[in-house]
N, C-alpha and C positions, 0 to 999 in steps of 0.2 A: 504494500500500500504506500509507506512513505518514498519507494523506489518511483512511483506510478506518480506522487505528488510533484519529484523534480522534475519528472518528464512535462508533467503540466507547465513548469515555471519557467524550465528554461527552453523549450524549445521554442515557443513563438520568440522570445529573448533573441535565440540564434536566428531566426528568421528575416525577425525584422531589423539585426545588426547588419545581416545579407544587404538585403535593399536599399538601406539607408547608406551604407559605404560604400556599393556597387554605382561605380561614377558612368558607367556604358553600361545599358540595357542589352548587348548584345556579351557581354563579360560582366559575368556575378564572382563576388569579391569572397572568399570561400573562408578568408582568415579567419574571420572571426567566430565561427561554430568550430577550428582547430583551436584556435586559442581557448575559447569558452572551454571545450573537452578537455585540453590539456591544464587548465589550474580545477576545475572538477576533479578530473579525476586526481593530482594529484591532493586534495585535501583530503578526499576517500581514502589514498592510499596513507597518508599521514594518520586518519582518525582507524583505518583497521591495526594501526601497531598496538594501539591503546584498544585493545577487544579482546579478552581473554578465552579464547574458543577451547581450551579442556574441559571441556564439559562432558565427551561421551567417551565414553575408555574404547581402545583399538579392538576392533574383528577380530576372532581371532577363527582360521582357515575361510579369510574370506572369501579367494576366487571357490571354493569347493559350494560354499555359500549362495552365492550369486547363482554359479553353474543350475545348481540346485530349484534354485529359484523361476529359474527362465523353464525348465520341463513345466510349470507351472501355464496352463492353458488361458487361462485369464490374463497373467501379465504377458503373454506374448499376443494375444490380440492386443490389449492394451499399447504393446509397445508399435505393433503395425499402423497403429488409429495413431499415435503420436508422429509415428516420422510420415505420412499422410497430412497431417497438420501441420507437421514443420513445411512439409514441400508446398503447401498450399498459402503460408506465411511468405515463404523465400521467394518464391514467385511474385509474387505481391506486395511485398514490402520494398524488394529492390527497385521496382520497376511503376509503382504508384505515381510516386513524385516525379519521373519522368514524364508519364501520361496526365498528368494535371495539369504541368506545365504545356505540355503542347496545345491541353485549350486554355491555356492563360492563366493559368493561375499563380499566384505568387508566391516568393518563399515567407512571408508573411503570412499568407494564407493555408498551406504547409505545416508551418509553425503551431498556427490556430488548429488545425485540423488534430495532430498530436493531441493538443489539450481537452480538447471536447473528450477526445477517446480517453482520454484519461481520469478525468471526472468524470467519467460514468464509469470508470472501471472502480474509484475508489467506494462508492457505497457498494457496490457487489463485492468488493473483497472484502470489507467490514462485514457484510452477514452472508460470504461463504458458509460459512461452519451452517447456518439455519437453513441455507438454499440446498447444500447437500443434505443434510438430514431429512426432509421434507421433500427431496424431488428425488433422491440417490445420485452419486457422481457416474453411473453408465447415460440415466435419462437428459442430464447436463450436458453434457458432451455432446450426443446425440444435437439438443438444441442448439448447442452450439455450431457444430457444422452446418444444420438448416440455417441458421441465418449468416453464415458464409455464403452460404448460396445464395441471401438475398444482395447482399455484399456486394459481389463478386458480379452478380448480373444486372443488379442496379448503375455499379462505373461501366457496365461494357454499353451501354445507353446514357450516360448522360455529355451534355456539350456544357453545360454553365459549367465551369468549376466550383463556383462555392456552395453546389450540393454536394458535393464531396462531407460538407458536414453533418447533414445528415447521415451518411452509412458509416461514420464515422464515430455518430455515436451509438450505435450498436457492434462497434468494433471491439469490445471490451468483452461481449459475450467468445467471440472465438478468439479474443487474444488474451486476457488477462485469467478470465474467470478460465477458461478453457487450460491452461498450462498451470495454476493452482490446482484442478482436477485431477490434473496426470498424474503431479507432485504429490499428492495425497492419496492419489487409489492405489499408486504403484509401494505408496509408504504403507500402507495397509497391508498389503498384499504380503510385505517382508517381515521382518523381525527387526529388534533394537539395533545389532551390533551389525545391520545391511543397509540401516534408513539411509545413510549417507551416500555408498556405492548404489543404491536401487535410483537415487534420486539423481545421483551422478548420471547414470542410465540414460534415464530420461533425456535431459540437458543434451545426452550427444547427441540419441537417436531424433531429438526435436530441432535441435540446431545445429548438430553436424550433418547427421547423415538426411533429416527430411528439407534442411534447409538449405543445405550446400546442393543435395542434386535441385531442389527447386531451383535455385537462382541460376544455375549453368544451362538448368534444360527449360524454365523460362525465356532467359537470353535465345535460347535456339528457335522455340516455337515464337515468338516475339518478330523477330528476325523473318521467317517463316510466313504469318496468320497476322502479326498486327494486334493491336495491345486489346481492342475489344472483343476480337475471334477469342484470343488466349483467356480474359477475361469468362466468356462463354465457358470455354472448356473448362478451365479450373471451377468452374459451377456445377459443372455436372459432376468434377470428381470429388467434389465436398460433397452435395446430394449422395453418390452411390456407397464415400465411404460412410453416410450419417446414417442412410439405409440397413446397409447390410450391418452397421456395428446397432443397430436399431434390431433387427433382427436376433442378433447373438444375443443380446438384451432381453428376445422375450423368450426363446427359444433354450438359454441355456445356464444366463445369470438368475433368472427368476427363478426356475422351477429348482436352481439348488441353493438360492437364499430359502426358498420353501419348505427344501428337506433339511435343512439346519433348524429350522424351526419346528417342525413335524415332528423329527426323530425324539428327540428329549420328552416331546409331550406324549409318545407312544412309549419310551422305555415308563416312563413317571406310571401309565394306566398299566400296564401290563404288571409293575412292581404295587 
């Protein structure tokens, strides 16, 4: 959440530093979101010395742990619906603000755009914990991909750029809330002495492996189709992955949340 509050603060910040010191409309002045990023980050880096992170005692046969873990049927859907999502992110986040710009829009407006998404993401992370309890983290997800869809085919149709803010703010459901889900079903899934490597997991196969082929095989169909054709298609592949991980959800997480339930209340009659 407080991650999601500086995204709000300083990106329009970097935006409209852009504009304002970009002296040619034809050459945008880039220094100052590097400068911005480099004294950020290094205060971060300064305030993690002072953070005393021994808190969780070491794994101990972790890879045997992990290994263990992944025969596990649930987190390896999980983990396919994750780099699915990341590819569906890298796609789209690389290549956004280039197609904004080509119908006008400004890094100012870019800037603004960030923040909307970001205030909307801060009340849904403050009552995650209530929105998974109440809806389960499979049905979350699931919604979340649906409104990818709406996303993803709402920019392959628009020409004003500052509707952009509108899908922008429901960007929070497949970005923020959506990667809190992962981080927490997959921390479920593990044990104490794995939370850390399971969540490691995630992290790669969300931003290594679904993000890094998104943004290379983006660039190619891009190149190819054109940012709204691509737009299209990446809609249908958030639709078929929300689908069928919608299906495994009714097909195969429910009827064995069912018998975890069931079983106890049949030994309990029979005793």
């Amino acid at each position: 959440m407080f991650g999601f509050i500086g995204y709000a603060i300083f990106s329009p910040i970097s935006g409209a530093l852009m504009d304002h010191l970009s002296t040619n409309e034809n050459e945008t002045n880039f220094r100052p979101a590097f400068f911005l990023f480099a004294g950020l980050f290094g205060i971060a880096a300064f305030g993690m010395l002072t953070i005393d992170l021994n808190f969780k005692p070491p794994a101990e046969k972790l890879m045997k742990n992990v290994i263990s873990l992944l025969k596990n049927i649930e987190l390896d859907v999980l983990l396919a619906v994750c780099v699915a999502s990341g590819f569906l992110v890298g796609c789209t986040g690389n290549y956004l603000f280039l197609f904004l710009e080509e119908i006008g829009g400004t890094r100012s407006l870019m800037g603004l755009s960030v923040t909307i998404s970001c205030l909307t993401a801060i009340p849904l992370l403050l009552l995650s914990d209530t929105i998974f309890r109440k809806f389960s983290i499979p049905n979350v997800l699931v919604f979340s991909l649906f409104t990818f869809v709406i996303r993803l085919i709402g920019y392959s149709y628009i020409t004003d750029p500052n509707l952009c803010l509108v899908y922008e703010s429901i960007e929070a459901n497949n970005g923020a809330l959506s990667l809190t889900s992962f981080m927490i079903y997959a921390t479920q899934l593990g044990t104490t002495s794995t939370a850390t490597s399971i969540q490691g997991l995630i992290s790669a196969t969300y931003f290594g492996l679904g993000a890094g082929i998104g943004s290379s095989v983006g660039g190619v169909l891009i190149g190819a189709f054109g940012k709204r054709v691509v737009f299209r298609i990446l809609g249908v592949i958030a639709f078929l992955t929300g689908f069928l991980y919608f299906l495994f959800n009714i097909f195969y997480l429910r009827p064995k949340a069912n018998e975890k339930i069931t079983l106890p209340l049949t030994r309990l009659i029979q005793v």
